[in-house]
LUMMI-138094 format. One record per residue (C-alpha): x, y, z; residue in three letters. Coordinates in steps of 0.001 Angstrom, whole numbers, plus 524288, in hexadecimal, padded with zeros to 5 digits. Each point is the difference from the previous one (the first is absolute). Example, Ala and Ser with C-alpha at 12.3 -4.5 7.8 and 13.67 -1.06 7.14 Angstrom:
# residues 2
8300C7EE6C81E78ALA
8055A80D707FD6CSER
This chain:
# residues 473
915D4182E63500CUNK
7FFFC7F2E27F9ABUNK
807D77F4D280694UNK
80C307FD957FA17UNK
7FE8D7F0ED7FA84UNK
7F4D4807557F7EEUNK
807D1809777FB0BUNK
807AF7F25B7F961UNK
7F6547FD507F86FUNK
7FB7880A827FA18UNK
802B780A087F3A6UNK
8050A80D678040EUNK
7F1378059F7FDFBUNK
7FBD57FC3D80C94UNK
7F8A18079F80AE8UNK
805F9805E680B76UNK
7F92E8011680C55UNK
805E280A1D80A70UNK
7FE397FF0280E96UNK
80612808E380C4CUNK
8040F7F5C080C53UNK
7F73B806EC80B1AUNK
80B9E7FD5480797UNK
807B680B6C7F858UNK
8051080BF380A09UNK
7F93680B5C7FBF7UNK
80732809A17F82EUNK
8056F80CAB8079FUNK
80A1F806167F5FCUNK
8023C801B77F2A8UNK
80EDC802097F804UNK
7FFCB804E67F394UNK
806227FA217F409UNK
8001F8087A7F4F1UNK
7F0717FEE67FC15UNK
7FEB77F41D808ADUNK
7FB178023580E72UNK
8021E7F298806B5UNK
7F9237FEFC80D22UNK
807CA7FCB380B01UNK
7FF927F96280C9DUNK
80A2D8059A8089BUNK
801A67F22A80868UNK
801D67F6DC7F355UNK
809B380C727FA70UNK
809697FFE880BDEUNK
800447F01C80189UNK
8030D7FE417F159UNK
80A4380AB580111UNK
8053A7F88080AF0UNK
800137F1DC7FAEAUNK
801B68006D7F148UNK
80F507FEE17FA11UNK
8001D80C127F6AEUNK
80A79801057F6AFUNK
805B0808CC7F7ADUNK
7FE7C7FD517F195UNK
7FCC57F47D7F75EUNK
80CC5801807F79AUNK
808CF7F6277FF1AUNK
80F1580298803F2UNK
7FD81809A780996UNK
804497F87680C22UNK
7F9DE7F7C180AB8UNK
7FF7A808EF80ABDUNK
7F238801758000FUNK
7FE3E7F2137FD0EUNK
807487FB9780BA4UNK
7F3897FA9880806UNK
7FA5D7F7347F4EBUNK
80B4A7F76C80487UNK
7F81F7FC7280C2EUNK
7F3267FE8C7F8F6UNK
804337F7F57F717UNK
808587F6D2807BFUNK
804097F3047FC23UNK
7F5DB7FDFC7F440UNK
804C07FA9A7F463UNK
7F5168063D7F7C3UNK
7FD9380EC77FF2DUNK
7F2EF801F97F6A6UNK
7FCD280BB17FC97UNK
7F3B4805157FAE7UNK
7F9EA809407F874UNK
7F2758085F80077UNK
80284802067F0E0UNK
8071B7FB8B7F378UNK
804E680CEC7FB40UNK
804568089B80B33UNK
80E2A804C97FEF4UNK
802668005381063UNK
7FCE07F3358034EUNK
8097F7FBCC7F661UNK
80925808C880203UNK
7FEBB7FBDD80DC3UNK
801F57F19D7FD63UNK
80A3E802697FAF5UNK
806938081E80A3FUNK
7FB0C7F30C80868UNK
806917F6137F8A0UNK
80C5C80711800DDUNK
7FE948019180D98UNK
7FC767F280801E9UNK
80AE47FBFE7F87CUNK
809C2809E880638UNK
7FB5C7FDBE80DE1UNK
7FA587F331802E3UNK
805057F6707F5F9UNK
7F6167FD6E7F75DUNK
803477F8EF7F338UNK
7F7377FEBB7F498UNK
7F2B2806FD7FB69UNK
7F3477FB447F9F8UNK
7F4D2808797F7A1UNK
7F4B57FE077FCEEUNK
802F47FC8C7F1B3UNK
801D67F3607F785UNK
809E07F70A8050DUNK
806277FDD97F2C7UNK
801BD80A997FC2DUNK
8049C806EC80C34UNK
80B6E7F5E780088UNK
804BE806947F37FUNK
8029880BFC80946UNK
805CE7F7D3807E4UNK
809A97FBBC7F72CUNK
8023F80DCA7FD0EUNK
801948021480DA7UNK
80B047F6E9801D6UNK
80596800377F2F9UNK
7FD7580C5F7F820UNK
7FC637FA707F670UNK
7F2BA805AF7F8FBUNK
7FA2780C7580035UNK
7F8998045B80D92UNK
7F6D8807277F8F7UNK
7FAFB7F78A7F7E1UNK
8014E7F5A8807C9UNK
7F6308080780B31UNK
7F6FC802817F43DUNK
7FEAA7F0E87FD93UNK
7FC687FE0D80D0FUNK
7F146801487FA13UNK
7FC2A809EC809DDUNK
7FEED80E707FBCAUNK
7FF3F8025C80DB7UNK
80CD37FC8D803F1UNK
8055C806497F30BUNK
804A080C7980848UNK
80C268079F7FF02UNK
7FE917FDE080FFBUNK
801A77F1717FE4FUNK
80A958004F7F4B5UNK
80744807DD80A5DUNK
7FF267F47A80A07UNK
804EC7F6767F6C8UNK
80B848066A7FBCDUNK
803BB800E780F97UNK
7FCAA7F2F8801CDUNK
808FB7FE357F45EUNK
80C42806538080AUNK
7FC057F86F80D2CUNK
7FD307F2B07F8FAUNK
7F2687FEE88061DUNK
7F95A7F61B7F8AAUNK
7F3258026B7F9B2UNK
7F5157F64880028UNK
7F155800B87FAF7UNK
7F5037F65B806B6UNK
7F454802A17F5BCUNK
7FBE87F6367F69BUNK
7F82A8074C7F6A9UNK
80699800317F43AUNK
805B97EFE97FE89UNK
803CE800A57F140UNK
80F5880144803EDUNK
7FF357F628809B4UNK
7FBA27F6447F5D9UNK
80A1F803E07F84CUNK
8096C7FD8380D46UNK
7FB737F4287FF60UNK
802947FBE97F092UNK
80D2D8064E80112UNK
8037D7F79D80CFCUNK
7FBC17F2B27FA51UNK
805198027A7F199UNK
80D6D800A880875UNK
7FF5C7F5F880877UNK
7F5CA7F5867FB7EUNK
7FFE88033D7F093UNK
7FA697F20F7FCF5UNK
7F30180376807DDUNK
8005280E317FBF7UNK
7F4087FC547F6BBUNK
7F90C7FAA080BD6UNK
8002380D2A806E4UNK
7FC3C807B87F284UNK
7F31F7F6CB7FFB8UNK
7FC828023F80DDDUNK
8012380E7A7FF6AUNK
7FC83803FB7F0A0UNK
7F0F48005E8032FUNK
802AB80B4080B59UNK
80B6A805277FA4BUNK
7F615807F07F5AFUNK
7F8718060380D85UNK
80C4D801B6807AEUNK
7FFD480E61801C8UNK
7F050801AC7FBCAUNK
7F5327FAF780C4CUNK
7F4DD805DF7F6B4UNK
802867F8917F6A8UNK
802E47F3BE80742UNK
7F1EF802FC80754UNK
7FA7A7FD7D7F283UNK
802017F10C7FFBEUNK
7F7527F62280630UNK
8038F7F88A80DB8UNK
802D47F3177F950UNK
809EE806D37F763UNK
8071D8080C80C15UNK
7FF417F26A80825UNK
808C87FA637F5DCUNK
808C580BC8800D5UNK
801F27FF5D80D44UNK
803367F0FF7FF83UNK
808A9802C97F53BUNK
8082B80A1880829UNK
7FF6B7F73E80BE6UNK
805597F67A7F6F5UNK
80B1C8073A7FD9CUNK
800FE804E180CF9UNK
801F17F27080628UNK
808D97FC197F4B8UNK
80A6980A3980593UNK
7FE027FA7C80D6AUNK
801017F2787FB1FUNK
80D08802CB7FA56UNK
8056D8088380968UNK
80C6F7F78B802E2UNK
8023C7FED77F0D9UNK
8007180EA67FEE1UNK
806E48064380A28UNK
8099E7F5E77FC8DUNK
7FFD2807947F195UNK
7FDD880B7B80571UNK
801A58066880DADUNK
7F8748005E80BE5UNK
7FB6080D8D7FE06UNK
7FDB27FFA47F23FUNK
7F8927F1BD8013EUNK
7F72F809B280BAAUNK
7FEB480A127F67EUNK
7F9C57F84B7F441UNK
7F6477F8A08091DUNK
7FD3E80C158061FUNK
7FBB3805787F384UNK
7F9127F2557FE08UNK
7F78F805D480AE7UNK
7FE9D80ACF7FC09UNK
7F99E7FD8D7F435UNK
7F4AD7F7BA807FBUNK
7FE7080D37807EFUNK
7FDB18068A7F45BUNK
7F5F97F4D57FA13UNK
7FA587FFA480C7EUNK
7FCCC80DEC802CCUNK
7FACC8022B7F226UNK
7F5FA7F573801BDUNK
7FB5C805A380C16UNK
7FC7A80D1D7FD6CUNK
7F4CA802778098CUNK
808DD7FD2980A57UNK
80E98803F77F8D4UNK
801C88099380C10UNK
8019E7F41F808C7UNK
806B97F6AC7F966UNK
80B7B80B297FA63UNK
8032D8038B80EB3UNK
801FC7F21B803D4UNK
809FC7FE2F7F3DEUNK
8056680C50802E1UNK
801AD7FB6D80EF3UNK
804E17F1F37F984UNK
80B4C807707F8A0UNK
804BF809818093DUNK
801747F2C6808CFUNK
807547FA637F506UNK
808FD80DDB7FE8FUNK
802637FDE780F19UNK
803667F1717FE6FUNK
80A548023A7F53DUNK
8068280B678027FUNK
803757F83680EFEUNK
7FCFD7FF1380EDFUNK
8068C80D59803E2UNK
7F7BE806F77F23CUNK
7F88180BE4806B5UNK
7F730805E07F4EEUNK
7F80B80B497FD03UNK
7F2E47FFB27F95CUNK
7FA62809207F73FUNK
7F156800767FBE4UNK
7F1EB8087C802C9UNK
7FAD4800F080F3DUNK
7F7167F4CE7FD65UNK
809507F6077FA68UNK
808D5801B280B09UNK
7F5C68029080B1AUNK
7FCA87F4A1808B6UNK
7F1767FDC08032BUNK
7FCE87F67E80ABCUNK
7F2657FD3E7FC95UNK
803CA7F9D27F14BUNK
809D47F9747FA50UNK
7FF0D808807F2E7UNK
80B8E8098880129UNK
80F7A7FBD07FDA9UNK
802698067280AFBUNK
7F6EF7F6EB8076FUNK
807A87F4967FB6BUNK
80BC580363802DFUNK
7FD7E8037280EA9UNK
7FAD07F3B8801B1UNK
80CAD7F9677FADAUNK
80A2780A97805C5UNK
7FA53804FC80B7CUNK
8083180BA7805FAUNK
809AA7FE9F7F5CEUNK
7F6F38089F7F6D1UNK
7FDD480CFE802F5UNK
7F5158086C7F749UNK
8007E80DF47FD98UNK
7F5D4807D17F959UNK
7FF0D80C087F9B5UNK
7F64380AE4800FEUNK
7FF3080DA27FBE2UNK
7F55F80CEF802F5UNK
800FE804E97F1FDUNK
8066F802687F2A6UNK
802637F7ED7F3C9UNK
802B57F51D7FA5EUNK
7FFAA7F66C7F2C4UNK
7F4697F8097FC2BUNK
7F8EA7FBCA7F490UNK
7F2D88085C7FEF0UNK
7F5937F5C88021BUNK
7F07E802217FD50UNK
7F5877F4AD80366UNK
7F8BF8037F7F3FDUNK
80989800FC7F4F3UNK
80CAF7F9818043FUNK
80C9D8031A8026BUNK
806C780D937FA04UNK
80D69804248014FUNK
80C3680084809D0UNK
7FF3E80D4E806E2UNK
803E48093180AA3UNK
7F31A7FF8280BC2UNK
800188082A80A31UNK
7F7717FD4980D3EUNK
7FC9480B6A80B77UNK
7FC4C7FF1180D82UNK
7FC707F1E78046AUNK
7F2DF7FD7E80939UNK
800F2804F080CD3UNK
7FDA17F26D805F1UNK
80B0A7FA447F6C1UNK
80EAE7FB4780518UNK
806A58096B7F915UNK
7F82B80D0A804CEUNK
8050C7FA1B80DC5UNK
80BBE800197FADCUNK
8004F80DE27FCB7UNK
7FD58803F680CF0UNK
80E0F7FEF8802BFUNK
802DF8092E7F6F8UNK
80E3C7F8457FD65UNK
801AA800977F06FUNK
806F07F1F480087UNK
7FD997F6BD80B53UNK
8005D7EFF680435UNK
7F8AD7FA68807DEUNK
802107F22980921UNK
7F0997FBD48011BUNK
805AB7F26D8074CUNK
802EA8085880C67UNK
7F3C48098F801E0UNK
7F63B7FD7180C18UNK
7F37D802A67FAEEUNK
7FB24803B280C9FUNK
7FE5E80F0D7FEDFUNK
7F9B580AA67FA3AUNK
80B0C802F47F901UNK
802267F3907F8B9UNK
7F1727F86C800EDUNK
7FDCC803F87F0F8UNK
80CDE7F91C7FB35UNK
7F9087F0BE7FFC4UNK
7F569805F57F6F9UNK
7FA4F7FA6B7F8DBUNK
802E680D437F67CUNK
7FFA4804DD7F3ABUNK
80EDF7FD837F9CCUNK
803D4804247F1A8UNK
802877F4017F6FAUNK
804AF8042F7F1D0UNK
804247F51A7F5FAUNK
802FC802097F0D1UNK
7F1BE806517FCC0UNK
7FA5480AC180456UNK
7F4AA809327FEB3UNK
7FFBD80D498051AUNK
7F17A801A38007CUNK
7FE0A7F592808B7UNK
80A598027D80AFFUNK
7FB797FA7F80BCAUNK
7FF037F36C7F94DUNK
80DAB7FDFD802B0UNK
7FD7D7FE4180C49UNK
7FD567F43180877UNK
7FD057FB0380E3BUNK
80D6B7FF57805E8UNK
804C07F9FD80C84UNK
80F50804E58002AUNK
805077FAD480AF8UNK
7FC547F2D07FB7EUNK
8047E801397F236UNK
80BF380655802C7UNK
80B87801BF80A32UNK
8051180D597FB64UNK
7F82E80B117F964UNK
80861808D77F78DUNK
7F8BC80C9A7FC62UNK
802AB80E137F801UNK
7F733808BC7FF94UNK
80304804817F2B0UNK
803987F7727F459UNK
801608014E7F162UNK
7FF687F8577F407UNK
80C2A7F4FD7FC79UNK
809FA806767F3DDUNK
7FA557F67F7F692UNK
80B387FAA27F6F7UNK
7FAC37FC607EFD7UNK
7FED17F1A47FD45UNK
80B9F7FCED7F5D1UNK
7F6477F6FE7F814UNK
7F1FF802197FA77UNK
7F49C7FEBA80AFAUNK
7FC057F53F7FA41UNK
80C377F6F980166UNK
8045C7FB0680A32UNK
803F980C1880905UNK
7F38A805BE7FD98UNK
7F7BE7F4208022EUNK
7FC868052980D5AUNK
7F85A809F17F9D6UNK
7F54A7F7977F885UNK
7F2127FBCD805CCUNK
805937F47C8050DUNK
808B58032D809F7UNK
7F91F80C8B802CEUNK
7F2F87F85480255UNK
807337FA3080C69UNK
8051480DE2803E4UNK
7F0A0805C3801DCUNK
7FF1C7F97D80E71UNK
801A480F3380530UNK
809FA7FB54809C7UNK
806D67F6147F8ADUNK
80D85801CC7F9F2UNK
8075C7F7FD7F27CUNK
């Protein structure tokens, strides 16, 4: 099994090594599962059966009874992120959503954040508060096929009747906040508004395309960047000036999208190491999210198991980040499953990248997380890893290091148990949410051709980023 900083830094063709801890109870049972016989330990069985929180159904608006004891793992935090072992399953959405309204409902949570384009996702917030727009088409310009699900459209037009506001922390995609930026200044500094078009006209042509902006030499991107710093600084500079033509919050919203637009120039130039540098912005704007919608703000986090995982041995992960900075305020949940389907662009090493399509996975390895999981034979289960002693024969394999499913945008069915990786749950993760069956997201149609703007997620580009096996938008 390869260690998981590896797995960051390479394609999804990569080789998978399997090993069995010698510390593993020997098996002495087996349960059938309709052609699946999972081997089971009776003394891992009964303590799972006894310690994990099952519940009843991943639907939203079917009550909180069987909810009712998240309330004391979750506590006081502020932030609840939740995970994801794939991009296209319909039950962990579903099941977010069924969270958020519980969070909401229960424990006074506020506001929401995906991992989408920050621009753009404030459009649904807009919609959110105001009406105003069309949800669908505003989801579909979130850039994300992914997220363009009828289970997410469903979630917004709650959060629509509860006034939960919407947020976005990725950075991908700056062209609109350029244009944020234009808009602001043309309102509230017009005689400098040619200033600001100089500083950002020679990225304004790459805004929403890193190949392309790969293609020019360091000497030219170095004057980019200085150019958007430039501009960047300008909007500090003036920051009395503005809010004084402006507002507070708008005067925050224009130099957020200042920054923004360096994220995006920075993360293009550094493509070997993109991964890192995206979950630190992403960690930088859900800070910012916090900071403006106020002190008592308690938010919930959407992205994939690795984004929102915390991993004490690097500082690559968002999730990382933000533990150092909140502590016990942020609580991590991720999501696992035994089997079923889900959405993901076909992916071969050798000729590219096909199309979006239904993949379905079986059994698991039998040293693997989830096979444990199975054990319990509970179709729909949680799981507090903070408050497990590790000291028994019934829990000793729960540390791992074990094989744990990671599933991005790409996918390849004839190399399965390359979506694996080396995992270490109880350090990446508070709570472990698992199903043992799962099927593929209701995928909704893009309202524009694939190759504007809501389809941009499909090109090489952004799926180049997506082939770290484990690795979400």
């Amino acid at each position: 099994m390869i260690p998981r900083i590896f797995l960051l830094l390479l394609f999804s063709f990569w080789v998978f090594v399997s090993g069995c801890s010698e510390d593993d109870p020997p098996p002495t049972g087996v349960v059938e599962d309709d052609t699946i016989e999972v081997t089971v330990d009776p003394t891992i069985a009964a303590w799972l059966k006894a310690s994990v929180i099952p519940f009843a159904t991943a639907n939203a608006g079917s009550g909180f009874d069987d909810l009712q004891p998240l309330k004391q793992v979750i506590g006081d935090a502020r932030i609840v992120a939740l995970g994801e072992a794939t991009h296209g399953t319909r039950e962990f959405f579903l099941m977010k959503h069924r969270l958020l309204e519980f969070l909401v409902k229960e424990m006074g949570f506020t506001c929401f954040a995906i991992e989408a384009t920050w621009p753009e996702s404030n459009l649904v917030n807009d919609y959110i508060h105001t009406g105003e727009g069309n949800p669908a088409a505003l989801l579909a310009g979130l850039y994300f096929w992914t997220w363009n699900t009828q289970e997410v459209l469903d979630m917004i037009l709650w959060m629509r009747e509860n006034r939960v506001s919407f947020h976005g922390f990725d950075m991908q995609f700056p062209a609109m906040a350029i244009d944020n930026v234009e808009s602001y200044v043309a309102r509230v500094d017009p005689a400098n508004l040619e200033i600001y078009l100089v500083l950002y006209q020679n990225f304004k042509a790459y805004a929403n395309d890193p190949r392309s902006y790969t293609s020019l030499t360091p000497q030219q991107k170095y004057v980019v960047r200085d150019q958007l710093r430039q501009a960047y600084d300008m909007i500090v500079d003036r920051k009395d000036m503005y809010e004084l033509r402006s507002s507070v919050k708008e005067y925050a919203y224009a130099l957020q999208s200042a920054r923004v637009v360096q994220q995006g120039e920075e993360l293009y130039s550094q493509r070997n190491s993109s991964y890192i540098m995206r979950d630190m912005f992403m960690a930088e704007n859900t800070e910012w999210i916090l900071e403006q919608e106020g002190p008592q703000a308690k938010i919930v986090l959407w992205a994939h198991n690795y984004h929102v995982s915390v991993d004490p041995n690097n500082q690559a992960t968002m999730g990382t980040h933000l533990r150092n900075t909140f502590g016990d305020d942020m609580i991590v949940l991720g999501f696992s499953f035994f089997k079923g389907s889900f959405n993901a662009v076909e992916y071969d090493p050798w000729t590219g990248y096909g199309g979006l399509k239904k993949h379905t996975v079986g059994i698991p390895p039998e040293e693997s997380y989830s096979y444990h999981f199975r054990m319990a034979d509970i179709p729909r289960m949680m799981l507090d890893l903070r408050t497990i002693d590790f000291d028994s024969t019934a829990t000793d394999w729960i540390p791992g290091p074990r094989p744990f499913r990671g599933i991005g945008a790409v996918y390849n069915d004839d190399y399965a148990l390359n979506y694996f990786y080396n995992a270490k749950l109880p350090q990446e993760f508070d709570v472990m949410i698992y199903f043992e069956q799962t099927n593929e997201s209701v995928l909704l149609p893009f309202p524009t051709r694939l190759d504007g703007p809501a389809g941009a997620n499909l090109n090489e580009n952004f799926l180049g980023r997506e082939s770290i096996p484990h690795d979400g938008p």
